[in-house]
N, C-alpha and C positions, 0 to 999 in steps of 0.2 A: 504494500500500500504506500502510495505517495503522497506527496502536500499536494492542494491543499485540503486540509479536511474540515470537515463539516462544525460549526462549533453552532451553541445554543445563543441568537444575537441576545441579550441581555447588555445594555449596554448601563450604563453611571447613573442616570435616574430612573430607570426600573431596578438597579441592585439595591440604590440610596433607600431607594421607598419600602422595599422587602425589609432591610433592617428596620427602617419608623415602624413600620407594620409587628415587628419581631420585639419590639423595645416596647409597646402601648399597656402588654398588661403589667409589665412592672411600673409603666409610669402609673398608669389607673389604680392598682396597687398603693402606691404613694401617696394618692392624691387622699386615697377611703385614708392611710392609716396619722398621715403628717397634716391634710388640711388643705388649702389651697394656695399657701405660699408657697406651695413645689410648683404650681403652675407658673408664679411671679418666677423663681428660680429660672425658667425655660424660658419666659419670654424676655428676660434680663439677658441670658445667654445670647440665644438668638438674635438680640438687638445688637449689644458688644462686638458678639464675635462677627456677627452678620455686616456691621462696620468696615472692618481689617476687612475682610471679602472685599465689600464692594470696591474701597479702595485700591484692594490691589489688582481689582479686574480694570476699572477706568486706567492705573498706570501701564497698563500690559494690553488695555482695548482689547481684552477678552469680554466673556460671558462671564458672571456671575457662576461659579462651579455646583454641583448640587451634592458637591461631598460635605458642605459647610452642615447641609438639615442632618447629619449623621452624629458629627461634630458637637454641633450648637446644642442637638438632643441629649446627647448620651454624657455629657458634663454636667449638667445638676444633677446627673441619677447618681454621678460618683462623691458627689459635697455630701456633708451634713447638712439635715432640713433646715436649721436655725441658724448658717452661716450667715453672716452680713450680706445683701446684695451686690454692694460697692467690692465684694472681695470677692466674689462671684464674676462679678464683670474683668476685676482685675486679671483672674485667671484663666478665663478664657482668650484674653484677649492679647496673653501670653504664647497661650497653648499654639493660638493660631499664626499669630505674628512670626514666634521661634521656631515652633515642630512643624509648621507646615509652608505659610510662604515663603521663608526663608530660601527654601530647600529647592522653589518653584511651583506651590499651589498641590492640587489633589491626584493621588500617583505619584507623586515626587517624594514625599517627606519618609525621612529616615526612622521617623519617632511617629507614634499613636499620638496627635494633636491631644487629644482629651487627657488622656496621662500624663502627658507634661507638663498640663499646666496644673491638675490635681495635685504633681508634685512640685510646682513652684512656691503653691499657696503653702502646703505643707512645709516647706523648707523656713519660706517668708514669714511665713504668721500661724508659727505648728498651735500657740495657746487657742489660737480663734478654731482651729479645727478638731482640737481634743475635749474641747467645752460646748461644742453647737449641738450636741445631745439633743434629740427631744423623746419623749414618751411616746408611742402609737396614739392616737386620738386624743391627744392632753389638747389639742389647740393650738396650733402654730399659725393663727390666724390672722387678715388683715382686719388693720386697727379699727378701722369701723365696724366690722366685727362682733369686736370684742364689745360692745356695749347691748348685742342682743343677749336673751333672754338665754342662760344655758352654756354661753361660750365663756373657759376661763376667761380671766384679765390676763394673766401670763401661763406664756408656753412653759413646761413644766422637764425639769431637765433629767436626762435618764442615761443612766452606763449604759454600754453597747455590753451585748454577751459574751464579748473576747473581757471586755473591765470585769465584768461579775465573775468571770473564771479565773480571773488569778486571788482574787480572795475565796475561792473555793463552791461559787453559786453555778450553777450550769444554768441555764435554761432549758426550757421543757424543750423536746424537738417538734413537737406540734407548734409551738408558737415559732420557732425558727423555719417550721416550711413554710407556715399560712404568711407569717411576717410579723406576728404582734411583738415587737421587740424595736428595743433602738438599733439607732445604725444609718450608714448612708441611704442616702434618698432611695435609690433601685436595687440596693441588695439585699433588702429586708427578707421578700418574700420569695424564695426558694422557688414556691408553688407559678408563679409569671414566671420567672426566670426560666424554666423547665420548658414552661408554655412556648414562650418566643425562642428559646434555643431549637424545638423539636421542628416549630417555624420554619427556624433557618434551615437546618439541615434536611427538609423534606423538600424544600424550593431551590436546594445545594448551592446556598448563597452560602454558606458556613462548614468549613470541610468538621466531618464526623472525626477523622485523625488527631488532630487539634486537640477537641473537646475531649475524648478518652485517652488523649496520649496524657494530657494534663490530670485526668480525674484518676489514673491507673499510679501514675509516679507518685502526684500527692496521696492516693491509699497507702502504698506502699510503702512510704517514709514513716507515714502519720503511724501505720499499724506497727513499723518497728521502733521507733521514739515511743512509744504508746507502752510498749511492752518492754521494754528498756529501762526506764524512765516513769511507769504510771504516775507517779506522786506531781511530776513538773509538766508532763504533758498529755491534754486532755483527751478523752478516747477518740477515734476516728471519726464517729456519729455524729458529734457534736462538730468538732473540725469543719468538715464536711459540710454544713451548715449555715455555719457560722463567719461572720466577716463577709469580704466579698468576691471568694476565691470563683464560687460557681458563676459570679457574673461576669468575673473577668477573665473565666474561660471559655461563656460562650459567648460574648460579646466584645472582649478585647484579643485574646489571644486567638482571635478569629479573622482580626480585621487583615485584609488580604494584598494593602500597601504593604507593611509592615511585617508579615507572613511568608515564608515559605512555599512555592507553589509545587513541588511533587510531593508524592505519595509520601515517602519514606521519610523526607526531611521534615514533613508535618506530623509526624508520630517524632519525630527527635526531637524537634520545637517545642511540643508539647509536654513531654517528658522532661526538660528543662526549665 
């Protein structure tokens, strides 16, 4: 058999749109458990970063790219609910400035735009992200709001399930699948997460290698440190769970700028 062969056209805005499609019920997830400042969170984004875009299509007399709605989405699901806006804006608008136009726009960048700039904020201002805690439904509402009938006056602050397990609390795994826990905006709920990952890989926007090379290594570490070490490291179940390893396996160690594209290097990526 010879070139050329035959490929599925999917081109940058049917891929773009399959992720928003694949990302909805964690964000809807969000919206029931944090309130509807997750919503502000994304349309904060989308303005900021959506900025740095337009800019750098007018200097370049492109198009507007439509990797930005990937982008612009999938950065509030990685904040804490109760971070600042103003630091929210800041980091996206890092994310997209340094990890991706830098590099020459969408296709080009060396770095997952979104992660970088998660880990700018984190670097720049770790107090503001160790403390934006909220409770599941405590109310992380807009301030008008807060004067109905029923809505705390203030958002109510909560350990994430990685804080409660090193003084020895677990969380139930029922509340780590459904999401009643704190934590980042989209990694709550295990239960979306599973939804939009099956998503991806039934529409093979998202290679299935990836996602099991990742879930296979981290067992297998987690099950020997587990058994090693019971007393310092917590059992696999919980692991597994908890924090936001399952989101950013099938949503970031998926993204396919930044990824490996054969068979075999995507089972080794993953596994790493």
């Amino acid at each position: 058999v010879h070139a050329p062969f035959g490929r599925d056209p999917i081109d940058v805005k049917r891929y773009m749109s399959l992720v928003i499609v694949a990302l909805m019920p964690a964000f809807l997830a969000s919206l029931y458990f944090f309130g509807p400042r997750v919503l502000l969170l994304l349309l904060v984004s989308y303005a900021a970063g959506g900025l740095v875009e337009a800019v750098f299509a007018v200097v370049r007399k492109e198009e507007i790219n439509e990797g930005f709605l990937v982008t612009g989405f999938i950065f509030p699901l990685i904040l804490p609910p109760g971070i600042p806006f103003w630091m929210a804006a800041v980091g996206v608008v890092f994310g997209v400035l340094v990890g991706k136009e830098v590099f020459g726009g969408t296709g080009r960048n060396l770095f997952n735009a979104a992660l970088l700039g998660r880990c700018f904020l984190l670097l720049g201002y770790p107090a503001a992200l160790s403390k934006s805690w909220v409770t599941p439904q405590a109310g992380v509402w807009l301030p008008w709001l807060k004067a109905l009938p029923g809505v705390p006056a203030d958002a109510i602050t909560g350990a994430t399930p990685l804080m409660l397990a090193k003084n020895g609390t677990l969380t139930s795994l029922w509340d780590l699948f459904i999401g009643q826990t704190s934590g980042c905006v989209g990694e709550t709920s295990i239960l979306a997460i599973l939804i939009g990952g099956l998503f991806l890989v039934s529409m093979r926007v998202a290679s299935l290698r990836t996602i099991l090379g990742c879930i296979l290594s981290f067992s297998v570490l987690g099950a020997i440190l587990h058994w090693v070490v019971p007393a310092r490291v917590n059992p696999l179940s919980f692991n597994m769970l908890s924090g936001g390893f399952l989101f950013g396996a099938v949503f970031m160690a998926t993204d396919p700028v930044t990824g490996p594209l054969t068979g075999a290097a995507r089972w080794v990526y993953g596994a790493i």
